[in-house]
Residue frames as qw, qx, qy, qz and C-alpha x, y, z in Angstrom:
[[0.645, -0.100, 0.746, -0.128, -7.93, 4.86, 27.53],
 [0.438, 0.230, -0.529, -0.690, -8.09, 2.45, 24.17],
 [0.758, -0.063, 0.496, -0.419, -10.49, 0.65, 23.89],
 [0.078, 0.250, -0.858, -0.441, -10.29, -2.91, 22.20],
 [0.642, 0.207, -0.130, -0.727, -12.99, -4.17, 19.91],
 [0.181, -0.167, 0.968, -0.055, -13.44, -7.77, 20.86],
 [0.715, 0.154, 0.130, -0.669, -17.07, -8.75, 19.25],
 [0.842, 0.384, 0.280, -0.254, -15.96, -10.41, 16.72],
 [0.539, -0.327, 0.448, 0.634, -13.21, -11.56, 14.29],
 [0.339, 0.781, 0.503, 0.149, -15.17, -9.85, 11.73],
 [0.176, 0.955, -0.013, 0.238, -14.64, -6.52, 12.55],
 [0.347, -0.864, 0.284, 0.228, -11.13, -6.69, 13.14],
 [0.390, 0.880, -0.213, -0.167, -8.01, -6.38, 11.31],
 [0.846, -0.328, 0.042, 0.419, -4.67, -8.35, 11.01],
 [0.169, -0.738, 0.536, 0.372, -0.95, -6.43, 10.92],
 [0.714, 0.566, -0.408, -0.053, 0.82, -6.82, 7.90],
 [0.072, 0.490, -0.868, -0.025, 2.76, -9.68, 10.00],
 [0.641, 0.168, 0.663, -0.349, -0.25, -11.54, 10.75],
 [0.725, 0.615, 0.060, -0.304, -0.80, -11.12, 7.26],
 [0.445, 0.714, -0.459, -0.285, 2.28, -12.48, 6.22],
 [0.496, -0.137, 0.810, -0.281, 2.13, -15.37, 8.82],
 [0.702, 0.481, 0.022, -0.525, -0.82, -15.93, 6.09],
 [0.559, 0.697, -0.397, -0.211, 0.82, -15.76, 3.18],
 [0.028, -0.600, 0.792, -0.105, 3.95, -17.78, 4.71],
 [0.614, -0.205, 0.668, -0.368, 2.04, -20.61, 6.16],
 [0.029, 0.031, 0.960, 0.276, 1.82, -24.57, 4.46],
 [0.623, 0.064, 0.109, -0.772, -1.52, -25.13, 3.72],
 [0.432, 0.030, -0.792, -0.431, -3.69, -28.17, 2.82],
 [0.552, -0.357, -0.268, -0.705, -6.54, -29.96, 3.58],
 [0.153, -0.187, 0.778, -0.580, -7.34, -30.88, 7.32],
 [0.752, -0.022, 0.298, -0.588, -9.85, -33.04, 6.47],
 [0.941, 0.222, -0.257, -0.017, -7.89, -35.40, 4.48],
 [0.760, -0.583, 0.164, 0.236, -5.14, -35.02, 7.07],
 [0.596, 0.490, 0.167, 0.614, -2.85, -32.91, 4.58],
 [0.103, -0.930, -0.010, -0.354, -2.55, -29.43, 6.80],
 [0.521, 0.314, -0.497, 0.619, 0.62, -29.29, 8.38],
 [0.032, 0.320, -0.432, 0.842, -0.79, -26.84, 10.70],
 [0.784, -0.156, -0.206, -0.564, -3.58, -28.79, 11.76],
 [0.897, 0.016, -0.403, 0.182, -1.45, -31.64, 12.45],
 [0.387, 0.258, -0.483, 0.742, 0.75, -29.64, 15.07],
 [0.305, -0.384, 0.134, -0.861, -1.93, -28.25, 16.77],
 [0.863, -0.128, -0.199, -0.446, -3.46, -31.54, 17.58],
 [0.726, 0.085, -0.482, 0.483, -0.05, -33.17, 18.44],
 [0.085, 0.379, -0.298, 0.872, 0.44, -29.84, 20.57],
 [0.652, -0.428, 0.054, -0.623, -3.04, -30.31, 22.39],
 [0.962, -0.189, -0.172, -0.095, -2.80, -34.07, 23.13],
 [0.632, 0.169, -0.478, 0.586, 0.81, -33.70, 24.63],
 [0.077, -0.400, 0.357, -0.841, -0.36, -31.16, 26.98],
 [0.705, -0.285, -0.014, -0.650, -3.39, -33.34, 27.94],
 [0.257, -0.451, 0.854, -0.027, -1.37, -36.29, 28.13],
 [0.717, 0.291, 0.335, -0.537, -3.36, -37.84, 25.38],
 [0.811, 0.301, 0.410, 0.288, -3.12, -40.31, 22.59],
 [0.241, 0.357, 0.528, 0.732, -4.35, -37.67, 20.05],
 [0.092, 0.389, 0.320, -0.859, -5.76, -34.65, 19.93],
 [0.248, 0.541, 0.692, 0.408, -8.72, -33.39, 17.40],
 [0.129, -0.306, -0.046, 0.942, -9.63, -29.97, 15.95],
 [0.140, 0.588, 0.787, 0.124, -13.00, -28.75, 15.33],
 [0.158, 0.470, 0.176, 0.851, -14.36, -25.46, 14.20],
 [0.330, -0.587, -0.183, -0.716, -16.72, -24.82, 16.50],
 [0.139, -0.195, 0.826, -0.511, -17.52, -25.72, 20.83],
 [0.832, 0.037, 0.053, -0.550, -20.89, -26.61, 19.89],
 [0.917, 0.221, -0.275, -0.185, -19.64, -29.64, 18.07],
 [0.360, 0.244, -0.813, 0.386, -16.76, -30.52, 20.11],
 [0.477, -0.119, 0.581, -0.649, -19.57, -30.89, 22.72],
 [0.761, 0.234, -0.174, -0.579, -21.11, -32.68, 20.48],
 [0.696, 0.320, -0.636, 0.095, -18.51, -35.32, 19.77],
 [0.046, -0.347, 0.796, -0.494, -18.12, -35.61, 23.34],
 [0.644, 0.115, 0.283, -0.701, -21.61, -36.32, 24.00],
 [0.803, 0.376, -0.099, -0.453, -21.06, -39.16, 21.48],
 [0.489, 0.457, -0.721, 0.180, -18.38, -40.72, 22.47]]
């Protein structure tokens, strides 16, 4: 049997395509609304939810958070 090492993304590795997914990808800052991939992922959530908009946060604590405040 193998076993897979799911603790953490710490202690695991990416393939050299994950790693070039990396390398390949647009970058820029998702907090001034500059991240390409940020901006798809949020268009990509809120069409499945059948929402305005969608919003990405780092963590569930604080999307619980923002809910809890809204």
């Amino acid at each position: 049997m193998h076993i897979i090492d799911m603790r953490s993304d710490t202690v695991t590795k990416p393939t050299p395509a994950m790693r070039q997914a990396m390398y390949d990808a647009e970058v820029g800052d998702d907090v001034l609304g500059d991240d390409p991939t940020v901006q798809r992922l949020e268009e990509l959530a809120a069409a499945r939810r059948g929402k305005e908009a969608g919003l990405f946060v780092v963590s569930g604590t604080r999307g619980n958070l923002i809910c809890l405040l809204t």
